[in-house]
C-alpha positions, -999 to 999 in steps of 0.1 A, spaced: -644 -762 -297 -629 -750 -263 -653 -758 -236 -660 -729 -211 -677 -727 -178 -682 -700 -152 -677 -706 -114 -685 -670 -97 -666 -640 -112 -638 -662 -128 -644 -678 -169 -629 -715 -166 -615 -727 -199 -608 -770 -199 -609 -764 -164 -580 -732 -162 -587 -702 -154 -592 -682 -190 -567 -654 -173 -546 -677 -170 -544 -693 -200 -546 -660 -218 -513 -653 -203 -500 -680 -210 -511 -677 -246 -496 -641 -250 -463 -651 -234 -455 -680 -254 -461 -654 -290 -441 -633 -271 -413 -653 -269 -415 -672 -301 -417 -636 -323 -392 -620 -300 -368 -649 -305 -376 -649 -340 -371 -614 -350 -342 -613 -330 -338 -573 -325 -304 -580 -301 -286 -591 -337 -300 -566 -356 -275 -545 -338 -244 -554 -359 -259 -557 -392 -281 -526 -389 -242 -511 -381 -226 -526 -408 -255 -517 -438 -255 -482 -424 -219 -472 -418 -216 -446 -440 -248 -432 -430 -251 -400 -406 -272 -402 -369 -304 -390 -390 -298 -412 -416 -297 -443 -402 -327 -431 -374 -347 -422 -404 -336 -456 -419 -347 -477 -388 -378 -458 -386 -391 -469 -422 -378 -503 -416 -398 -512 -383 -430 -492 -405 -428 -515 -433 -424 -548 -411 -454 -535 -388 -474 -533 -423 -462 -570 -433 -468 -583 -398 -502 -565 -399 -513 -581 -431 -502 -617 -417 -520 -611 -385 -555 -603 -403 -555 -627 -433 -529 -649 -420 -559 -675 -416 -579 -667 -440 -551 -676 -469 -545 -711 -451 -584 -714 -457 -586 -704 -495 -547 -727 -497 -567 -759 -484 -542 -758 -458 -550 -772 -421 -535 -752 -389 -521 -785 -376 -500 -791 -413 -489 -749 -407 -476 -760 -372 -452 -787 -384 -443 -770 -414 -439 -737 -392 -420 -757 -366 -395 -774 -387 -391 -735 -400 -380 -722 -366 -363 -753 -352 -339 -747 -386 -336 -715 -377 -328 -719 -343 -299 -747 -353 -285 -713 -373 -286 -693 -342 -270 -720 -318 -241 -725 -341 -238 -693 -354 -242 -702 -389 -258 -677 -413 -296 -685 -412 -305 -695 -445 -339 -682 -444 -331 -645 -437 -303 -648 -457 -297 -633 -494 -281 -638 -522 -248 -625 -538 -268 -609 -563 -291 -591 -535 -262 -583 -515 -243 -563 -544 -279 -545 -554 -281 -537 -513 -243 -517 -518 -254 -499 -545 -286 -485 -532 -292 -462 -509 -322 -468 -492 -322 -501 -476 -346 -499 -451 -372 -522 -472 -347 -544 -484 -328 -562 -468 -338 -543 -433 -382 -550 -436 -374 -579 -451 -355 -603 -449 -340 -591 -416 -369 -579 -393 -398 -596 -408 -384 -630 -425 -403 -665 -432 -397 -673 -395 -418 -645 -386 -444 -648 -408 -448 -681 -398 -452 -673 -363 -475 -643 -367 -498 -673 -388 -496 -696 -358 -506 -681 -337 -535 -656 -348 -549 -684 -364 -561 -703 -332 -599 -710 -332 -602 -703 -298 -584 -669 -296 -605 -642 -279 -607 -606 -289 -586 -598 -257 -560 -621 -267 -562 -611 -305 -550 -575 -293 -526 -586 -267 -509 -605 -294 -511 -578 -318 -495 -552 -285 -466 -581 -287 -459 -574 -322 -461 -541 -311 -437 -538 -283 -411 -564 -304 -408 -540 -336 -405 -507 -307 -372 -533 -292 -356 -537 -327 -363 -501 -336 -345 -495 -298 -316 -515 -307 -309 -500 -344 -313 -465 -329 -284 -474 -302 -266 -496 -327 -237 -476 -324 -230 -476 -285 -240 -508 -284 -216 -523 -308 -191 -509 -289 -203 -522 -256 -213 -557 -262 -190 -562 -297 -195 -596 -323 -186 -622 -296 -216 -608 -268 -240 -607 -299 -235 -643 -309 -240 -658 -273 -271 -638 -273 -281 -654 -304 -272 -684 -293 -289 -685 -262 -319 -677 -278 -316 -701 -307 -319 -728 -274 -353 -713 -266 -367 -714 -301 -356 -745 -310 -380 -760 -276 -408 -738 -288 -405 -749 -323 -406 -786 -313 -438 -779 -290 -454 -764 -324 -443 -798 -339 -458 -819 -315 -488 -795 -313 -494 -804 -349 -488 -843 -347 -516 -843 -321 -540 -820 -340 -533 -846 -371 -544 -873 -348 
């Protein structure tokens, strides 16, 4: 149990300010989901899958896409914990399990290979050609809302210190991240042509380095709960 103490007007938690460690909290999610979802490489797929798709097409495309991922990332984020309970699972074994997840993905991302988790299957890929709406599959899933960022979500809503406060500041994060990739499939088109394959994969890249160091701190976060 996190030990808490009050000095004035300001909650201390293990001696830090709770504000601060709130923040700190909130910006780490933040980073690990945005990384993780990665809406700035959504752009050349989401172009690709919906090329012969007109501007209200593909908007109404996005649209159901970021829907159904807020659903699947809303289900994670409320019985997220709970299913680790009734699967006899601890948190620490979900944080190395979760951080060997990411760290693969982010070895994908930095060497622009395809990521194996979010990726599909010949079979998968010839069903996506021949149907028309494919804003659940691949777009929900496996694109927006993959294993990575299940895993995430699981992490990190199922602290046993997390506040109310935090528990909707996280839940804003997954929020505002969904609202980005929605941003970046609605401008898919301008952007493609402004930042083209080669600006997309050193975006990817760069943020496959920051995942990779937040998946190894879920790692060693783990190990030391284990201990």
């Amino acid at each position: 149990m996190t030990a808490r103490r009050r000095a004035g007007n300001v909650v201390f938690q293990n001696g830090v300010p709770a504000v601060r460690s709130m923040a700190d909290t909130v910006v780490k999610f933040l980073l690990a989901f945005f990384v993780v979802v990665e809406p700035i490489t959504l752009v050349p797929v989401f172009a690709a899958l919906t090329s012969d798709l007109s501007d209200v097409e593909r908007h109404r495309t996005a649209t159901k896409a970021v829907l159904v991922s807020a659903v699947i990332c809303a289900v994670f984020a409320l019985g997220g914990g709970a299913f680790l309970r009734a699967m006899g699972i601890s948190l620490s074994a979900f944080r190395i399990g979760g951080g060997i997840l990411l760290f693969l993905i982010a070895l994908d991302m930095v060497f622009a290979r395809g990521t194996a988790v979010r990726a599909t299957t010949a079979k998968e890929e010839d069903e996506t050609r021949h149907r028309q709406d494919i804003s659940v599959f691949p777009l929900a899933f496996p694109l927006i809302t993959g294993p990575g960022a299940m895993a995430t979500i699981i992490l990190a809503f199922s602290e046993a210190n997390l506040g109310f406060v935090e528990y909707v500041a996280q839940l804003l994060v997954i929020a505002l991240v969904l609202l980005a990739a929605l941003a970046c499939m609605y401008l898919a088109g301008p952007a493609m042509r402004v930042m083209g394959v080669t600006g997309s994969n050193v975006v990817s890249r760069l943020s496959g380095v920051i995942l990779a160091a937040l998946a190894v701190q879920y790692v060693i976060d783990g190990v030391k709960g284990t201990l």
